[in-house]
Each structure stands twice: as structure tokens, then as C-alpha cells.
N, C-alpha and C positions, 0 to 999 in steps of 0.2 A: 421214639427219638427225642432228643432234648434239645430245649431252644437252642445250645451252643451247636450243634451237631447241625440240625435244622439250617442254621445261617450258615456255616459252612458249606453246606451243601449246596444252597441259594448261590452262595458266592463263586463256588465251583461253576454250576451250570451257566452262572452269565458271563463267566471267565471264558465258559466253551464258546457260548453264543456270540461274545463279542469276537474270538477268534478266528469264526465263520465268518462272519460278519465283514471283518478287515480282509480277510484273504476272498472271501466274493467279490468285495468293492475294487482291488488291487486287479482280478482276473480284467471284471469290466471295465477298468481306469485302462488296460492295454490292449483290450478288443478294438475292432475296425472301428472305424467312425459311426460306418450303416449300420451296426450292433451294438454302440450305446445305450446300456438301458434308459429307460424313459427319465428318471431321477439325476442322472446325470447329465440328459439331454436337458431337460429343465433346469439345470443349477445353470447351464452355459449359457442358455435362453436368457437369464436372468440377469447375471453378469452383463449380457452384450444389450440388455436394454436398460439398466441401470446406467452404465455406461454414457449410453446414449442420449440419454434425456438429464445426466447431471447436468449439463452444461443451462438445460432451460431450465431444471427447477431450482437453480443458483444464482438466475443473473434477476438484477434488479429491476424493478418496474422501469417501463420508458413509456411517454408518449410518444417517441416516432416508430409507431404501429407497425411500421412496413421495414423495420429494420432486424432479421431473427438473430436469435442469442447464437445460432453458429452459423457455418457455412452448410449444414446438412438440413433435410428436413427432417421433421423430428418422430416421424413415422416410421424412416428407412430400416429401422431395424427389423421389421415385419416381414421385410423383404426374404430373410433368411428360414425364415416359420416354413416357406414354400418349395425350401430347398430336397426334401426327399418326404413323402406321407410319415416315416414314423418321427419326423420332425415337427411334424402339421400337429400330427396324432398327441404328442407331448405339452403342447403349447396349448392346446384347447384346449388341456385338460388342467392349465395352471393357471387359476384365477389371479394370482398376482400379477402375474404378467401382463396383464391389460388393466392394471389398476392407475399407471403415471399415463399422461396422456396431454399434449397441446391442443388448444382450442385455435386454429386458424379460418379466416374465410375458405371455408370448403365445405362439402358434406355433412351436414348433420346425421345421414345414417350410420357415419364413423363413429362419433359420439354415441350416440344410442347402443352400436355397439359392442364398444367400449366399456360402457357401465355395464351392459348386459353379461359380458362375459365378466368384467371382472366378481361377478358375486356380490357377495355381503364384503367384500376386501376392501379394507380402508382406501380410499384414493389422495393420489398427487394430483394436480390441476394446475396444470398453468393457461390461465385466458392469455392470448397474446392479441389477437383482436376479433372482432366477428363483421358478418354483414347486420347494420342495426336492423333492416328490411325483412328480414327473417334469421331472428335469434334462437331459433330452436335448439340450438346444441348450449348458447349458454342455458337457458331456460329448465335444460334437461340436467344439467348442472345445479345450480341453484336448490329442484328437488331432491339432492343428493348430499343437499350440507350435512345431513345428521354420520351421516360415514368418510366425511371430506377428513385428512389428515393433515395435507399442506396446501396453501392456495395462493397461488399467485395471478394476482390482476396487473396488464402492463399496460393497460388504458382505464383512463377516468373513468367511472363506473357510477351515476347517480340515477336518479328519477326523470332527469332532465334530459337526457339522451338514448335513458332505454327506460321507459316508460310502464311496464310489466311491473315495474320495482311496489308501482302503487296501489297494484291490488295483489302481490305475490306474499302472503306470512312465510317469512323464511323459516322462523322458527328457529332453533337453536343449532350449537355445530359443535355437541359432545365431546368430539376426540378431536380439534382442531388445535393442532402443537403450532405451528408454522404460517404466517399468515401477511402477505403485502401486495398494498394498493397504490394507489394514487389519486390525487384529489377527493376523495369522499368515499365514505364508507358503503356498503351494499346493504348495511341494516341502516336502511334510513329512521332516524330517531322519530320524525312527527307522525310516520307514516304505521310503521311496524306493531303487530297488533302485540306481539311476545318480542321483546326483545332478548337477543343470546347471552346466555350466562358463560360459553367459553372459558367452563372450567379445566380445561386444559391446555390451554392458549399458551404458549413458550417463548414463540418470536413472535414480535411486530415489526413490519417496514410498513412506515405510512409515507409516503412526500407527496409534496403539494399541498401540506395539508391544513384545512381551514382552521381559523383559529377556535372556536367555537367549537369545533366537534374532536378535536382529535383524544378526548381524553373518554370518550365514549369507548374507546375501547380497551382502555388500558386494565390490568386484571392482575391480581396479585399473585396469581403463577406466573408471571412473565420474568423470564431472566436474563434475555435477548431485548431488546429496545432500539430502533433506529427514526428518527422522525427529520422530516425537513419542514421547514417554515417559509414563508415567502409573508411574515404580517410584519408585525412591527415589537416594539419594546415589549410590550406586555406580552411578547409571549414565555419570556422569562420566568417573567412570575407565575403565569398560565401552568408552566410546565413544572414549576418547582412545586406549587400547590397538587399538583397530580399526582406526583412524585411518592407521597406521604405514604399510599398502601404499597409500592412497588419493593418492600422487603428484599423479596429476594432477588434483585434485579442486578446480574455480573457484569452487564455489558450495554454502558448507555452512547448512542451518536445522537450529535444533535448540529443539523445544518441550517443555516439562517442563510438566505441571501437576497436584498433588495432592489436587482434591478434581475434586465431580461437575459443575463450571461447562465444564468443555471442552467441547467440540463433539462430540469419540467419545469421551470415556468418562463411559459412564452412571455407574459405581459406581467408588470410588478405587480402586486395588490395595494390600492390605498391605505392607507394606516387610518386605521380612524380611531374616535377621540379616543375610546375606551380603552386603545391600546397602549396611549402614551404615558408611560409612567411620570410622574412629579414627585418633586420628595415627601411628599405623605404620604405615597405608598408601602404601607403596612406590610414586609417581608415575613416571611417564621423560617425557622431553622427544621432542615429535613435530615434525616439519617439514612443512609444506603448501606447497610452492615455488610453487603455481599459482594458489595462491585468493586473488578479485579480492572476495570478496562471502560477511561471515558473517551471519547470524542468529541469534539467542539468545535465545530468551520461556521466563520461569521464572515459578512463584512460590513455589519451595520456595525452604530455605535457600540463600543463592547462595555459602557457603564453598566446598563443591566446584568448582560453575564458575567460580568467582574463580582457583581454584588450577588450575584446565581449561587455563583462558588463559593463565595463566602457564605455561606447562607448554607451550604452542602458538608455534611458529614460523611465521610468515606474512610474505610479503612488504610493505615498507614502502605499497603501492600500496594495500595493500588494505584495505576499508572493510569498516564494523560498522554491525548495527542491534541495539539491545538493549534488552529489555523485561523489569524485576522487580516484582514483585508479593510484598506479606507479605515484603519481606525485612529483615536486619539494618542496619546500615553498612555490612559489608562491601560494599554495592554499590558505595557511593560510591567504595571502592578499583577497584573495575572503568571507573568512569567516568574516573579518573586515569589509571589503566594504559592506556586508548586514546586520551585525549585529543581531539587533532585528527582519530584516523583514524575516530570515531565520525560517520555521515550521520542516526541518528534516536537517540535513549533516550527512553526509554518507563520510567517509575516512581510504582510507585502506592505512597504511606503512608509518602515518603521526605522530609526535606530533601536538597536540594542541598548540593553541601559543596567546589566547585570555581572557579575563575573560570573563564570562555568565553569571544571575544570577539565578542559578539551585536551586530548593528547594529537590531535589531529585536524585540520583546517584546510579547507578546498573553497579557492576565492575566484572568480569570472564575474563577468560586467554582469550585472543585477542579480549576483547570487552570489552568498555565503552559506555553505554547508558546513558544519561542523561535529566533530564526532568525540565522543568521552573517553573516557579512560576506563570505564567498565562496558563499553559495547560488543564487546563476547559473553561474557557473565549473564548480561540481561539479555541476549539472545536468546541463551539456554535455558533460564528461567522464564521467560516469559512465554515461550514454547510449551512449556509444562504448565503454564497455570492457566492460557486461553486455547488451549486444542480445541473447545467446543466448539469458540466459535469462528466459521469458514473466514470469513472478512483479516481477520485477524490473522490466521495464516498463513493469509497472502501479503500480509505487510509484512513492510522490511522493520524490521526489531530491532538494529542499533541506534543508540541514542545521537540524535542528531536535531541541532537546530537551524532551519532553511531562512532565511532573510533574503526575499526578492524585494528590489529596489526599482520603481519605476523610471528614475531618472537618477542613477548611480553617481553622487557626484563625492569623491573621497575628498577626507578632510582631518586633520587631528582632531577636530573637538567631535568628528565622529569615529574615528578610531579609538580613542580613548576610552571607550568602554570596553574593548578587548585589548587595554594595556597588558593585566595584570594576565591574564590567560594564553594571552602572546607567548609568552615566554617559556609556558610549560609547551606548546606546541613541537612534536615529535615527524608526524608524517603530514606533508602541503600540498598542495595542488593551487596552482594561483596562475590570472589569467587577465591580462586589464587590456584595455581598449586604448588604443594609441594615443585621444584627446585626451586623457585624463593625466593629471600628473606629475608624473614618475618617480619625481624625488619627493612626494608625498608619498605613495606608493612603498618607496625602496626605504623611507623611515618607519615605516610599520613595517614590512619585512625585516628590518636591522633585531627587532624586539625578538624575534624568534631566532634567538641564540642556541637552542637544542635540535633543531630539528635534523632528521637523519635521512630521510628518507623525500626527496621531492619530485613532482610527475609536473610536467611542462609540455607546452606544444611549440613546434618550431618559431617562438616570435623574434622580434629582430631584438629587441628589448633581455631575451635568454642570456647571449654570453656574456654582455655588458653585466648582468647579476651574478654572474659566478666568477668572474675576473678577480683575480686580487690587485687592488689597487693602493698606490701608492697617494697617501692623505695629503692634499696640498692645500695648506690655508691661501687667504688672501696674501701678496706680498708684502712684508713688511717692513716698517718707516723708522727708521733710525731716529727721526727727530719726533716720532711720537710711542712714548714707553709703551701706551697701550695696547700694541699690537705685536705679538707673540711671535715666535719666527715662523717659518710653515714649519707644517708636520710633516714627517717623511717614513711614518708608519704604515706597515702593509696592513692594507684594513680588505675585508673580504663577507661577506654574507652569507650566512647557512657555515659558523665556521664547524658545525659536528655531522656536514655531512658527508653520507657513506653511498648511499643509493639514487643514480639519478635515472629518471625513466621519460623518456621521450615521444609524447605519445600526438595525437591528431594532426599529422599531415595530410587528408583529405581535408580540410577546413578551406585550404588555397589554394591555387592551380601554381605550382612549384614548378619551375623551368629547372631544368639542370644544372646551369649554372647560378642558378638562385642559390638552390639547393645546394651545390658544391662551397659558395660563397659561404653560407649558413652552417654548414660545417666544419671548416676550417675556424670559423668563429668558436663555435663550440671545442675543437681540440683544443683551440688555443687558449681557452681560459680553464678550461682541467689542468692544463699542463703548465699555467701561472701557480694553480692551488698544488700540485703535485711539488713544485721547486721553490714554492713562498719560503716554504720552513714556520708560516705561522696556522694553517691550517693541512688537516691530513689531505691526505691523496683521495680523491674519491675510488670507492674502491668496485663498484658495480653500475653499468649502464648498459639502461635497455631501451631498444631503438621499438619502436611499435610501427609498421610500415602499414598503409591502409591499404582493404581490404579488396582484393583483385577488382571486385566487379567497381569500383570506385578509379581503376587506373585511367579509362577515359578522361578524367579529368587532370592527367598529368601528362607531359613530355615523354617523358619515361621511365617507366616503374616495370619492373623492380630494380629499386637502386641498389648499385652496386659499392658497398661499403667499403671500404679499404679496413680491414681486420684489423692488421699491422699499427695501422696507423691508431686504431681506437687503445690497442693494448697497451700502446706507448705511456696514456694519461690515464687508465685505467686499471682492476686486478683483471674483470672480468665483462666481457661484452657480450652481451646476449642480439642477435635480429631475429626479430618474428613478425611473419606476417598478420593481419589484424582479424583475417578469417579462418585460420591454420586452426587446425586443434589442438596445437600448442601453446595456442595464448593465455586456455585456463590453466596451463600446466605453469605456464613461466608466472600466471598471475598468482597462484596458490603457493607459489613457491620464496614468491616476497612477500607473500602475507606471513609464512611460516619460521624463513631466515631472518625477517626483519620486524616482527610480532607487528605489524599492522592492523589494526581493526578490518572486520570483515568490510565495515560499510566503506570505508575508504579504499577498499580494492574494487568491491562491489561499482565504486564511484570511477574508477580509474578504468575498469571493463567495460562503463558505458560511453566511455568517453573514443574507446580505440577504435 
């Protein structure tokens, strides 16, 4: 027979065998439950503890020990192994399946065994906390680094509270891809006789972490990167000198906070001398060829990380999120230095000091959200260039920049840095606090002469802004030329708009006649804009009613709308309630009719 024939024939028989193959699997995919073969009982097995335990080996270290990463315990799945013997019979015979495992105060013969069954099978670990008084389940752990896969520590872990550390050689942790602590590392550096080479170390989550050591682990397969800091300036430079073998590194966060509001650090760290940069501090310039995705939350001074970034080479692809707090102007230089490559800023107790080119702007007492004119586009895109990593899939991906204000006080010479961007402004959301004011206020609203679409809450301040009114100057004096006659032009705000949507009535406890009052105000200033002749009729509004379990705090809800009456100043009236499940529907639908950025619907759903 000839090679040609030969494969043929090969090919033939596997054609048969896989045919068998799919029509066995198809019989057993439709057999009883109690007659699943073992393979398929194991694939559900697997499923339903995968399941179960992403939620712990995804959440990030904490020191409040007693607080679990869900509402379940993390064992419960086990519960189901006991459900019928050829259940039981399935499960002990699949070493994976006890390979992920939480460390709690309980039982160390769970631990024991857990590794025991799992085999030689790589393990997941997450320590969430032990009794220090008898550590035998971490301990039993620890022996097991060399097959450890992913490890998570959610309590401080040094020499100084579990004491074992000092005479324990961990030795090294081969296949360790995934890897986060808190405060201090478990290869203690003075003590460890082999330190690990974690040649395949992927992610790090380090917080808390000293300044002095955090670079002990960094490893030039690392492509994930997360650290928090609690030191001081030098740790900039600390981390940009580290930085140098991290080549392939796609995804750097980096947290700095110096007082006790963090999440892990109870008490600040002193800064001491070494860490305080002067300007003879000697910087070099680093390269990150790979990195698609940074992070930056400070709230100390940002001159070092101003001069960080400078000092950082990164691909043009690659995008920034960045968050200051208590800082100088120097920020403002960090938000020019990234420009366009910026997808979120986050700045509290700053002005603005840049134009942007925003299609979209959402204003309330101590917050300016703002959203771009490509915030679909780089949804999409961005989706596709960070799927690896989880953090990032759970942010929100429109470009957007946050400005919280500690003590909100408007003013033109603070407005004025969103003169020029004012005006491209398309979709609003605005919100001010009664003391502030108004004809401040109503002069930067004038600037957004486009916009089309606006979401409002019932304030008394609403119809007064959409009125068209008639311009009256001061009165004028015949015996002095300088005074022009009044004006008696219909002037009006938002004149291109189409879409008005009305949204958080639970904010107030709304009497009925409040309420009643508060709309008749509203008909009657649509129905100024509808008969002006100098601006269009509005042509859509949507009433957002709050959400039933919220009626306790009103007189009477659900209000009863007079229709009629809405159609008179309107094309089209939408009421929906704010728990229906029609509110995604009506909210997708002015995203869709009205091209609104996602984050601004996104913004206006959190609000109903």
C-alpha cells in the first residue's frame, strides 16, 4: 500500500472514530442525570467549582481578615460531590478538582486534604486568614510552592507574625504565573537560604508595600503589574529604576496614598530622609515597549510622578487612567503631557487648565464628568487590546474626565478653561446647589449653544432655564447717549435642543402639590420654546419616576401625568418607572435615536 493510500485510510478510520465518538457523547449528553458518564459528571464538577471560587481567586488582598470575598463559603461546592455515589465516585477521581482551595480559620485536615487529593495538579491558593496559634494549613501550603500556580495572601504575611518564616527555606515556586500580598513578601530577603527565581511569575499585586523591598520581586516575565505605596516621593524614582528589566510589562497600576483613608494602610508611614527627592536627583529615562494600559492614583505631591512620566517611554497605543488628590498644578502638566492618550482623570480640589474635545458634559455640586466625542470607538477598541486583563474589564472604557471639588465654588475665571469646549458640547446633565450662583451658572450654560439632548432633576431652578425670555436691559436715559434702549429679544438656553429627560425625583420628599406646581412650570416653559419662533419645539421628553420601593418617601406616587397635557409642548412623551424593565429599554433607545455616548446614558441609569 502506498504512502498516499496509507493516509487515506488513516484518515478514513479517524473520520469513523470521531463519528462514534460524537454520536456516544450526543447519546450520553441526553441520558438521565444518574447515568452520566463519569467525564461529563467531571466536566460539571468542574464548571460548578470554577464557578465558585472565581469570585476568591479574583478579589484583591484586604487586611479586614473577617470580611469573605462573597456571600458563600468557599467550600459549598463540595456539598454537591455527596449528591448520588457515582457523583462522589467522579470527583475523587479528578485531581483537578481539589486543586483551588481558601485557607480559612478552620480545620487543617481540609488542607491536608486538599493537596492530598489534588495530586501533582498545579494549585490555586488563596490564604484569606489562619489562626496564628496553629498554622498548619498555611505551613502545609508553603511546602507546596514548587506546584503553587496562583497565590493569593489577604493578610500581612512577614517573619514578624508568623514566625516559621525564619527557619522555613521555601525555595523556589517554578510555575508561579499569578501572585498577591500585602505588606511584605513570604520570601523574606535576610532570612531565605535560596531565594525564588519565579521564572514564570505573570501577575503581581503587591500593597502596602515597603519601600525597600517591593522590587525584590519584580521579574522580567511579568506583564501584569499592580503596587500601592504608602512611602513617600522616592518612591517614583524607586519604581521607575525597577522598571528597566520589566520589557514586557502591558499593564502597570500604581497607588500612592499618605494618610489613613486607604483601604490597607491603617496608620501613614513616615517618609524618611532617603525618600525625599531634591533636585539633584539623578532620573534616567525607561522604555515599556508593551504597555497597552497605565494607572496612577496619588494624593501626595504629583512633582515626582509628573517627572515619572516624563522620564517613561510607552507606546503611542497606549492609554492612561489617572487620579490626584491634594495636589499642586503640577497635575494640570500631567493632564497635557497625555492629552488624547488619557481614557479616565480623576482630580479632586483641582481646576481644569486644558481644552478636550467633549461632545458631552454632566455637571452636580462637586463633580464634573465629562465624556469625548470618540467614547464608542475606544470602547471597542479597548476591549480588544486588554481582555487579559480582569481589572480592566470591569472598567468603564468611555473617555471621560472626573473633577471632584471639595468646596465647589463657580466662577468665570474657573470656567474658563471649558470656554472653548463648551460649545462643542452635544449631550448635558447639570445640577448646582441653590447657594451657588445662578447667573454664574446660567453664563456657562449660555456657551453650550449645540447641545441636544439634556437630563435634569426636578429643581425649581429647571423651567426658569428653559423659558424663553424676553432681554431687558437696564432702563434707559434719554439725557445720557450711553445707554442703549432695552432689548426685547427672545433669548433662550439650549436653543438646538430636541431631547429633554427628567430624571431623580426620589432626591426630595415631593408633596403633590409641590409636584403639581413643578409641572406646570415645566409645561409652561416648553410651550414658551414651542410658540417663540426663535428656538425649535422640543421634540422628546422623558419623565423618569422613582423606583416603587422608594415611594415611602413621597405623598403620592405613582403620579398621575396628565398625557394631553405633555403632548401639547411636546412630539413625544415617554413615563417610565425607575425600576421597570423598561428603563433599559427607553435608555438604549436615546442612546440609539440620539447617538449619545454610552457613558453618558451609562451616567443618566445611575442617576434614575
Amino acid at each position: 500500500m502506498t504512502k498516499s493510500k496509507t493516509r487515506v485510510a488513516l484518515d478514513r478510520d479517524l473520520a469513523q472514530c470521531r463519528d462514534k465518538y460524537d454520536r456516544l457523547r450526543l447519546s450520553n449528553a441526553s441520558a438521565p442525570v444518574s447515568q452520566l458518564p463519569p467525564e461529563i459528571l467531571t466536566s460539571i464538577l468542574l464548571l460548578l467549582m470554577q464557578d465558585w471560587m472565581s469570585t476568591w481567586m479574583r478579589s484583591y488582598p484586604s487586611l479586614d481578615n473577617h470580611q469573605s470575598s462573597n456571600n458563600t463559603h468557599p467550600s459549598s461546592w463540595m456539598t454537591y460531590t455527596h449528591v448520588y455515589h457515582r457523583w462522589r465516585e467522579a470527583a475523587l477521581h479528578c485531581k483537578t478538582l481539589w486543586s483551588s482551595f481558601v485557607i480559612q480559620n478552620g480545620s487543617s485536615e481540609l488542607v491536608d486534604t486538599m493537596i492530598s487529593r489534588s495530586g501533582e495538579m498545579p494549585l490555586r491558593v488563596h490564604i484569606q486568614f489562619w489562626d496564628d496559634n496553629a498554622p498548619r494549613n498555611v505551613l502545609s501550603v508553603l511546602k507546596e510552592l514548587h506546584r503553587v500556580e496562583e497565590l493569593v495572601f489577604s493578610s500581612g504575611f512577614n517573619v514578624n507574625i508568623f514566625p516559621p518564616l525564619k527557619t522555613l527555606d521555601l525555595g523556589d515556586a517554578p510555575i508561579l504565573r499569578h501572585l498577591r500580598m500585602v505588606k511584605s513578601s513570604i520570601w523574606y530577603p535576610n532570612l531565605q537560604v535560596t531565594y525564588p527565581v519565579l521564572g514564570c511569575l505573570e501577575e503581581l499585586v503587591f500593597w502596602d508595600v515597603p519601600h525597600d523591598e517591593f522590587a525584590s520581586l519584580l521579574r522580567p516575565t511579568l506583564t501584569h503589574l499592580t503596587l500601592e505605596f504608602t512611602t513617600g516621593d522616592g518612591s517614583a524614582l524607586a519604581l521607575l529604576l525597577a522598571l528597566r528589566k520589566l520589557e514586557n510589562l502591558q499593564f502597570l497600576k500604581i497607588a500612592q496614598q499618605m494618610n489613613n483613608r486607604w483601604r490597607f494602610s491603617k496608620v501613614a508611614q513616615p517618609v524618611s530622609h532617603h525618600a525625599r527627592l531634591g533636585p539633584e536627583t539623578k532620573w534616567v529615562h525607561i522604555t515599556l515597549p508593551h504597555l497597552r494600559r497605565m494607572e496612577l492614583y496619588t494624593d501626595n505631591r504629583t512633582t515626582p510622578w509628573n517627572t515619572f512620566l516624563h522620564h517613561l517611554s510607552v507606546p503611542a497605543s497606549a492609554r492612561f487612567s489617572v487620579r490626584f488628590t491634594r495636589q499642586n498644578p503640577v497635575a494640570l502638566d500631567v493632564l497635557a503631557f497625555f492629552r488624547n492618550r488619557v481614557e479616565t482623570f480623576d482630580c479632586t480640589q483641582s481646576h481644569p487648565g486644558v481644552d478636550w474635545p467633549f461632545t458631552s458634559f454632566a455637571i452636580e455640586p462637586y463633580r464634573f464628568v465629562l465624556w469625548s466625542v470618540d467614547s464608542d470607538s475606544d470602547n471597542t477598541s479597548s476591549r480588544a487590546r486588554f481582555t487579559s486583563h480582569q481589572d480592566s474589564e470591569k472598567s468603564s472604557w468611555y473617555s471621560h474626565i472626573h473633577l471632584e471639588f471639595a468646596h465647589l465654588r463657580i466662577s468665570n475665571a474657573m470656567l474658563s478653561a471649558f470656554r472653548l469646549s463648551l460649545s462643542d458640547v452635544r449631550e448635558l446633565y447639570y445640577e448646582w446647589d441653590p447657594s451657588e450662583n445662578m447667573e454664574v451658572v446660567r453664563a456657562a450654560l449660555d456657551n453650550m449653544r449645540h447641545v441636544e439632548t439634556l437630563c435634569v432633576p426636578p429643581e425649581s431652578y429647571v423651567p426658569d432655564d428653559l423659558s424663553v425670555h424676553i432681554g431687558v436691559a437696564s432702563p434707559s436715559d434719554d439725557t445720557n447717549p450711553q445707554h442703549p434702549p432695552p432689548s426685547v429679544h427672545p433669548y433662550a438656553l439650549f436653543p438646538a435642543l430636541k431631547t429633554l429627560i427628567i430624571i431623580g425625583l426620589h432626591s426630595a420628599p415631593w408633596t403633590l402639590h409641590e409636584w403639581k406646581k413643578w409641572w406646570s412650570k415645566l409645561i409652561a416653559a416648553l410651550a414658551s420654546r414651542r410658540d417663540s419662533g426663535v428656538v425649535p419645539r422640543v421634540e422628546k421628553l422623558f419623565l423618569f419616576l422613582p423606583p416603587a420601593d422608594k415611594r415611602h418617601r413621597f405623598e403620592v406616587l405613582p403620579i398621575a401625568t396628565d398625557v394631553q397635557e405633555a403632548l401639547g409642548v411636546v412630539t413625544e412623551f415617554v413615563e417610565v418607572r425607575g425600576d421597570s424593565r423598561h428603563q433599559g429599554q427607553v435608555l438604549r433607545r436615546v442612546s440609539e435615536e440620539n447617538g449619545c455616548p454610552r457613558g453618558f446614558v451609562e451616567f443618566v441609569d445611575s442617576k434614575c
